[in-house]
C-alpha positions as CSV (number, residue, x, y, z in Angstrom):
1,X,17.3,-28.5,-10.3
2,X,19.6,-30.4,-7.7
3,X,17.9,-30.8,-4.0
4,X,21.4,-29.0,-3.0
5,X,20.1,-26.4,-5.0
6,X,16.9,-26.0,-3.8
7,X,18.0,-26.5,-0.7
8,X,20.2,-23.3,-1.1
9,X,17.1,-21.3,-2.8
10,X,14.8,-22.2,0.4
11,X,18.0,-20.6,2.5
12,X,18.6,-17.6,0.7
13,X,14.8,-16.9,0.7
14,X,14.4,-17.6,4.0
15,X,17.3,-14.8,5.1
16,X,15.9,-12.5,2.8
17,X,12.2,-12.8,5.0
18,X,13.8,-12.9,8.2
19,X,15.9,-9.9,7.3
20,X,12.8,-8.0,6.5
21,X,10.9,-8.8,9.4
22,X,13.5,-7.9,11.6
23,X,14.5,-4.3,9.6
24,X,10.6,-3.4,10.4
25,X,10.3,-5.1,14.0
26,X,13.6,-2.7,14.7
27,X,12.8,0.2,13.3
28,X,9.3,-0.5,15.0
29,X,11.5,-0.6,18.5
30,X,13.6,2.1,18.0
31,X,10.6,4.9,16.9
32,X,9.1,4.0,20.1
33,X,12.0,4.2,22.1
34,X,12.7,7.5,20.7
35,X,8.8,8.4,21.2
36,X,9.0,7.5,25.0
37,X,12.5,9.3,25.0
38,X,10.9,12.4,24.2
39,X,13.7,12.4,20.9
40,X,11.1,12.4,18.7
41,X,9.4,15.6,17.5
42,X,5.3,16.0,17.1
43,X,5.9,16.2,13.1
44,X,8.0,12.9,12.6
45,X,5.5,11.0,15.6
46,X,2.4,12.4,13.5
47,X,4.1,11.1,10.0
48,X,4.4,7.4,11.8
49,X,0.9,6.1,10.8
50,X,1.0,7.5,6.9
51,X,4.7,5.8,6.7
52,X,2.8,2.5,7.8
53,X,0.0,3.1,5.7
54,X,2.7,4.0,2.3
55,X,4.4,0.8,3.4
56,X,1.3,-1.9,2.8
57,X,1.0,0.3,-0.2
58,X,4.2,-0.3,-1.9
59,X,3.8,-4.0,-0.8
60,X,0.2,-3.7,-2.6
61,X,1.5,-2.6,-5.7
62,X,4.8,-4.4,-5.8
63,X,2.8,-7.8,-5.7
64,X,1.2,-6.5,-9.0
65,X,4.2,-4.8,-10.9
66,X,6.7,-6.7,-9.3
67,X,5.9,-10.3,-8.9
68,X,3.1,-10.2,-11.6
69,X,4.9,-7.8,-14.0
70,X,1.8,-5.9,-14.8
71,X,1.9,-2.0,-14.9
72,X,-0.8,-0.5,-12.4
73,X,-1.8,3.5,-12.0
74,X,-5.0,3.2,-10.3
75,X,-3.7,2.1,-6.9
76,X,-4.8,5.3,-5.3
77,X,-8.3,4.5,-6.5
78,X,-8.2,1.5,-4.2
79,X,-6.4,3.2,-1.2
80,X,-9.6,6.1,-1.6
81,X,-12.1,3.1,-1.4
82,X,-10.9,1.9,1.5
83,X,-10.1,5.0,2.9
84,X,-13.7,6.4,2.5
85,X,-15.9,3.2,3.2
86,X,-13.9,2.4,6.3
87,X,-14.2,6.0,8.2
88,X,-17.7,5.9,6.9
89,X,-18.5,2.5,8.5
90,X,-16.2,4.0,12.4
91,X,-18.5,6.5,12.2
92,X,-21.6,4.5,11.7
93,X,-20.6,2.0,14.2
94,X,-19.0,4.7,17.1
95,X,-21.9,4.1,19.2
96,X,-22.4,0.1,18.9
97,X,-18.5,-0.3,19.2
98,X,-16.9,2.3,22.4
99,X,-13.6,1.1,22.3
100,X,-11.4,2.7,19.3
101,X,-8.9,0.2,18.7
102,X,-12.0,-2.3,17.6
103,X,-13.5,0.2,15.8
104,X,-10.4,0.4,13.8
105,X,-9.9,-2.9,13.0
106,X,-13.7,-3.5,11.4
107,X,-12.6,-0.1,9.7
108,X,-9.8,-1.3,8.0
109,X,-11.6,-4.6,7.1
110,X,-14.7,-2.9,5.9
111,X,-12.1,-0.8,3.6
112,X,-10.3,-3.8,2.8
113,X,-13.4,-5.8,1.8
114,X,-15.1,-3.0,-0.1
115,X,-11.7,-2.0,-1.9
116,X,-11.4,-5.7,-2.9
117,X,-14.3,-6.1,-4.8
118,X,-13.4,-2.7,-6.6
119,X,-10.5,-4.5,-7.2
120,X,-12.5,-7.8,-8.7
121,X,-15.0,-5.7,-10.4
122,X,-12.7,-3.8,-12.3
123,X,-10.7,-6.6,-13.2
124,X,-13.4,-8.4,-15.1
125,X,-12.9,-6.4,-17.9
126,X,-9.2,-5.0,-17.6
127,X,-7.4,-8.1,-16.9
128,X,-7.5,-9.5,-19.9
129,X,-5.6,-6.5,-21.0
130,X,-1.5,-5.9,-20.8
131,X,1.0,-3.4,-20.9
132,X,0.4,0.2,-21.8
133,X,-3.4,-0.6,-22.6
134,X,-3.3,-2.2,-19.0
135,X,-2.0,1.0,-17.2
136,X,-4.0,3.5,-18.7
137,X,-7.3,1.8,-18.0
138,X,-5.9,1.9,-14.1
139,X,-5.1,5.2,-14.4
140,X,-8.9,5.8,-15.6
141,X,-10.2,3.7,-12.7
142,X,-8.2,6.1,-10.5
143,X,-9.3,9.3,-11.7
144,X,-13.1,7.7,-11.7
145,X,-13.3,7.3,-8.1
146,X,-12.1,10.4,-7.3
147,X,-14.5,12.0,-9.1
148,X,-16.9,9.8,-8.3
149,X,-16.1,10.4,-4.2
150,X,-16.4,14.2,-4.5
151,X,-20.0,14.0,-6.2
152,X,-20.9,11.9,-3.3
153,X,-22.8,12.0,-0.5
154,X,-23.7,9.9,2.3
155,X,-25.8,10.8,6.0
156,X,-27.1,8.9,8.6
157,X,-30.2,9.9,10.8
158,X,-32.9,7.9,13.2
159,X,-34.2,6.8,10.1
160,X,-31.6,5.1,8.5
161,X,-28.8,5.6,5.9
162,X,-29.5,8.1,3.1
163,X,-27.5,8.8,0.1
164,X,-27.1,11.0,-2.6
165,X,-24.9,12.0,-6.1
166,X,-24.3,15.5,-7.5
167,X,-26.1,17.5,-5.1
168,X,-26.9,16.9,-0.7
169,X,-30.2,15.2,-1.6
170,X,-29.9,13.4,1.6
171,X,-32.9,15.0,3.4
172,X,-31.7,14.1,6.9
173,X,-33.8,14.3,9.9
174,X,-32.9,16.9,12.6
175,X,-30.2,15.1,14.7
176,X,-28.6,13.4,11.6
177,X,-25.2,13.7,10.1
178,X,-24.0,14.4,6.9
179,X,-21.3,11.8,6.9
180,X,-19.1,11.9,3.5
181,X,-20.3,16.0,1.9
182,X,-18.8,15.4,-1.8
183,X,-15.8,17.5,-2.5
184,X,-15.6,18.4,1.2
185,X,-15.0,14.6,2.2
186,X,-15.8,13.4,5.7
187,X,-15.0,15.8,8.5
188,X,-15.0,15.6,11.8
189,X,-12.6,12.3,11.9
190,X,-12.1,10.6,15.1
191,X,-8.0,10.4,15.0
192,X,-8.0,6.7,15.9
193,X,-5.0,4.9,14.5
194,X,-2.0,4.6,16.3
195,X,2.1,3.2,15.5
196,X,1.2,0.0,17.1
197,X,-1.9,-0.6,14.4
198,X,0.1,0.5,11.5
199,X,3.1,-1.6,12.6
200,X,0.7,-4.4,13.1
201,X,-0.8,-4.1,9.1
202,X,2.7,-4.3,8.0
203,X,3.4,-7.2,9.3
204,X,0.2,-8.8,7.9
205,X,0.9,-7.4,4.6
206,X,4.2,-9.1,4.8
207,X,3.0,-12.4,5.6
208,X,0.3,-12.2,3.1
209,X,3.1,-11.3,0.5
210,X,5.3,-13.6,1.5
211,X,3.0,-16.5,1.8
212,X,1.6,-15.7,-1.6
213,X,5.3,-15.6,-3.4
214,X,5.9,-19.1,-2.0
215,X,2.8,-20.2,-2.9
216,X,2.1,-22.6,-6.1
217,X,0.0,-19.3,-6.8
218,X,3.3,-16.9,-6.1
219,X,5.3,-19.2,-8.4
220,X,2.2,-19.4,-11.2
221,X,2.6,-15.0,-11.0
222,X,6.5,-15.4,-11.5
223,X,5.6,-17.7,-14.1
224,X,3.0,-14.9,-16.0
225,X,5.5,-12.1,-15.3
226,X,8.7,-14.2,-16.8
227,X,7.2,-15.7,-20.3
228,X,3.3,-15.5,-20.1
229,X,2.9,-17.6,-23.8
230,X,4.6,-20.1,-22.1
231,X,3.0,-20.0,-18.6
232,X,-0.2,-20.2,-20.6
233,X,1.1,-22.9,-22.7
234,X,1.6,-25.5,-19.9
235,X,-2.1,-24.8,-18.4
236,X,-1.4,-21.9,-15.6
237,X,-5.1,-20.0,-15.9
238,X,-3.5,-16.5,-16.4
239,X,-6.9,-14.4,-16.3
240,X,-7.5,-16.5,-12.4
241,X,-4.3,-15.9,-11.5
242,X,-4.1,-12.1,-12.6
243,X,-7.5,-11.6,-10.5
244,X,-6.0,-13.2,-7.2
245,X,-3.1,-11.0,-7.7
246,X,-4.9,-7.9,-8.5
247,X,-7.8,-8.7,-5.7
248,X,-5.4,-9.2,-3.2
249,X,-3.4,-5.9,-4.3
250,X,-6.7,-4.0,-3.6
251,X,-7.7,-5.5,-0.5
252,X,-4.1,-4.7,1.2
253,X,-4.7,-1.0,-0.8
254,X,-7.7,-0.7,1.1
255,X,-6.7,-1.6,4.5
256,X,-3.6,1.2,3.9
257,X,-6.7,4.0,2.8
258,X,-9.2,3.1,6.0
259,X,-5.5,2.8,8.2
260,X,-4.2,6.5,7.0
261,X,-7.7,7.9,6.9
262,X,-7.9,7.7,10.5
263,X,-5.0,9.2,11.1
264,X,-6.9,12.5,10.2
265,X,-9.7,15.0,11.4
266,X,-10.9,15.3,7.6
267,X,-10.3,13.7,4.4
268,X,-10.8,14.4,0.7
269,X,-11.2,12.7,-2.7
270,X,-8.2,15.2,-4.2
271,X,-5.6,13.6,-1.9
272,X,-5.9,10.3,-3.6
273,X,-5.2,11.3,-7.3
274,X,-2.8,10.3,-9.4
275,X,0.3,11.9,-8.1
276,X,-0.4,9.2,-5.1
277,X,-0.6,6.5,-7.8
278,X,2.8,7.6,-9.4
279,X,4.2,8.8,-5.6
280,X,4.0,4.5,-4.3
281,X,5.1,3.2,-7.9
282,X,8.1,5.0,-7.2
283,X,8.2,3.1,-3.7
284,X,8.6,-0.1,-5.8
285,X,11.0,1.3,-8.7
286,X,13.2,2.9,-6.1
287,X,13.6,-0.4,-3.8
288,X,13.0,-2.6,-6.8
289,X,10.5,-4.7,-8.4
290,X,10.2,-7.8,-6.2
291,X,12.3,-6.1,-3.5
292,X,10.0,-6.3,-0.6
293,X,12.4,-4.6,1.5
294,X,13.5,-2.3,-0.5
295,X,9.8,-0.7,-1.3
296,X,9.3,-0.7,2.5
297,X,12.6,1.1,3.1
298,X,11.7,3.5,0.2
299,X,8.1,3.9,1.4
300,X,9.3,5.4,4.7
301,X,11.9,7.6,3.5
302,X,10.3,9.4,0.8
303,X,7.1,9.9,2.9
304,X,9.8,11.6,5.5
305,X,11.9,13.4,3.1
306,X,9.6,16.1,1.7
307,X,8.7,17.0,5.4
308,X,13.0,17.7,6.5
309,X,12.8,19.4,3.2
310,X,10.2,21.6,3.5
311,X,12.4,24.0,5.6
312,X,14.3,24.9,2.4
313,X,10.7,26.4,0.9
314,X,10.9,27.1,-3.0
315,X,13.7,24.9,-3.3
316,X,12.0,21.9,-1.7
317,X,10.7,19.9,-4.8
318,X,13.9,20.8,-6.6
319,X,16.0,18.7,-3.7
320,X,13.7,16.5,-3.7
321,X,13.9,14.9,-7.2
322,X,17.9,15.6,-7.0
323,X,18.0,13.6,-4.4
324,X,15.6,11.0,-6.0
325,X,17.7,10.6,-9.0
326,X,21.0,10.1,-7.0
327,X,19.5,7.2,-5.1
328,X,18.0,5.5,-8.0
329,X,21.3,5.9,-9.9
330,X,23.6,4.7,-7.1
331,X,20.6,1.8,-6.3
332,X,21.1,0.6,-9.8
333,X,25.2,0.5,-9.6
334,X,26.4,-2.8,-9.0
335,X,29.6,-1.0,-6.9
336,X,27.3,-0.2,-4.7
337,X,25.0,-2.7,-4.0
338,X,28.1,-5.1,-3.1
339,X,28.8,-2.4,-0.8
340,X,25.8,-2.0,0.6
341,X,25.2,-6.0,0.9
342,X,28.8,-6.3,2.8
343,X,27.2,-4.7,6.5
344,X,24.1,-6.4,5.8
345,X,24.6,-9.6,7.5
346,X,21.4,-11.5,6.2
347,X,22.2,-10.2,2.3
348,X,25.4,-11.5,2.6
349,X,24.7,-14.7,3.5
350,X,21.7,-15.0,0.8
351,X,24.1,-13.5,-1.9
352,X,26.8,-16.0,-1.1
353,X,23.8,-18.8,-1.4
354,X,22.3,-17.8,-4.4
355,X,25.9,-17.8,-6.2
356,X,26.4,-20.8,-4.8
357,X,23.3,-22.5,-5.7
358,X,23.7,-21.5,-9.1
């Protein structure tokens, strides 16, 4: 490779990072304008925190199916870790820590921490598998915690922290609470995550991402994903490398669970099941595998689309998937992709470098 033409690689790249920073930091702008405006109705300012949450999601996942090329279905398994063990830990902690915006925070990293060694535990053993064999054992994974989250139950009384599985064994003491009740989940939320939060997790997931594909590690999951015999033959560890992909997945997984949790009064094990698994791999097979802007922009507007379709009742799911298939269809035309890259400044000018640097 010339320098020219690394030179021009760097560029490109660059554009592409700035242009997705600023798409989020605008869009970011212009919902709060419209929030402050009044222009904004109660349902699309209460959908603002999930979109943020589904948008680290398809980040998560894309880091694993798009820049590591391995087939995930358990990501809701990871995004219920977090979202359990970080409302359990706000509500353990509301008394030591008043002010909500803190509490949040040490939510999101409890859930983030906790969903991370799911994440490395679970890898042990899977990573060395690929493909089909790969995705179903996932898929498992997913369907284990769920189950395993509404058999569960956790309290907290002046005595400490009791727990118990199958049946409320918890014996609490009078005054204590009965924090996570199996298959009823955790009621009695404190609604604590705000736009600003979620807007804030974004952007870390972004620079986590983006740091990570221009990393010697980023180029090592390129490498794995494009000709793994090969990436194997010249000494890239691909089990290492698979884990710090697939740990890293999780942990931004579980930030996005503790994040959306919040965002509601209760929460059960049944609403992380595998139709959220498939729901944020079509995020990244909708705005392409690798396409960090694209997952983003189809994170938000398929979270948004059932909700301005739900006025059409029996016929909602229909337009729905209609209107899924027409976008992947015209995504994947090249017609319209040079159309859609001609009004985006940024794309342009990365397009025109890429074709030049090659």
């Amino acid at each position: 490779m010339t320098i020219k033409r690394f030179v021009n690689l760097k560029r490109a790249e660059a554009r592409r990072i700035f242009a997705t920073y600023a798409v989020v930091t605008a869009a970011y702008g212009f919902m709060q304008i419209l929030s402050a405006t009044g222009l904004l109705s109660s349902t699309m300012r209460g959908m603002l925190v999930p979109v943020c949450a589904y948008m680290v999601m398809a980040i998560a996942l894309n880091l694993v199916v798009g820049i590591l090329g391995e087939l995930s279905l358990g990501h809701a398994g990871f995004m219920s870790v977090g979202a359990f063990t970080g409302v359990a830990s706000a509500i353990m902690l509301q008394n030591l820590i008043p002010f909500a915006p803190a509490r949040l925070a040490v939510a999101m990293l409890v859930g983030s921490g906790f969903a991370a060694a799911a994440g490395f535990l679970i890898g042990i053993p899977v990573l060395r598998l690929k493909g089909d064999y790969l995705a179903i054992v996932t898929l498992a994974f997913g369907e284990i915690i769920k189950s395993v989250f509404n058999n569960f139950y956790l309290g907290m009384d002046s005595g400490g922290i009791s727990f118990s599985m199958l049946s409320d064994k918890t014996r609490l003491l009078p005054g204590g609470r009965l924090i996570i009740a199996g298959p009823m989940g955790i009621g009695g939320i404190q609604k604590i995550s705000t736009f600003t939060v979620g807007f804030i997790l974004v952007m870390i997931a972004l620079a986590v991402m983006y740091n990570l594909m221009n990393s010697r590690a980023g180029r090592a999951f390129m490498a794995i994903r494009d000709v793994c015999i090969a990436a194997e033959s010249v000494g890239i560890n691909i089990t290492r490398y698979k884990m710090m992909a697939f740990v890293t997945s999780a942990a931004l997984a579980g930030a996005a669970g503790a994040l959306f949790a919040m965002n509601y009064s209760t929460i059960v094990a049944n609403k992380f099941d595998f139709n959220t698994s498939i729901l944020v791999l079509v995020f990244v097979v909708l705005g392409g595998q690798g396409n960090i802007l694209g997952s983003i922009v189809a994170a938000a507007a398929l979270t948004i689309l059932p909700e301005k379709l739900r006025q059409f009742a029996d016929y909602r799911m229909l337009l729905y998937a209609v209107v899924l298939i027409a976008v992947m269809l015209a995504t994947n035309n090249a017609a319209v992709k040079g159309f859609l890259t001609r009004f985006n400044p940024f794309l342009r000018r990365a397009r025109e470098e890429d074709e030049h640097a090659v």
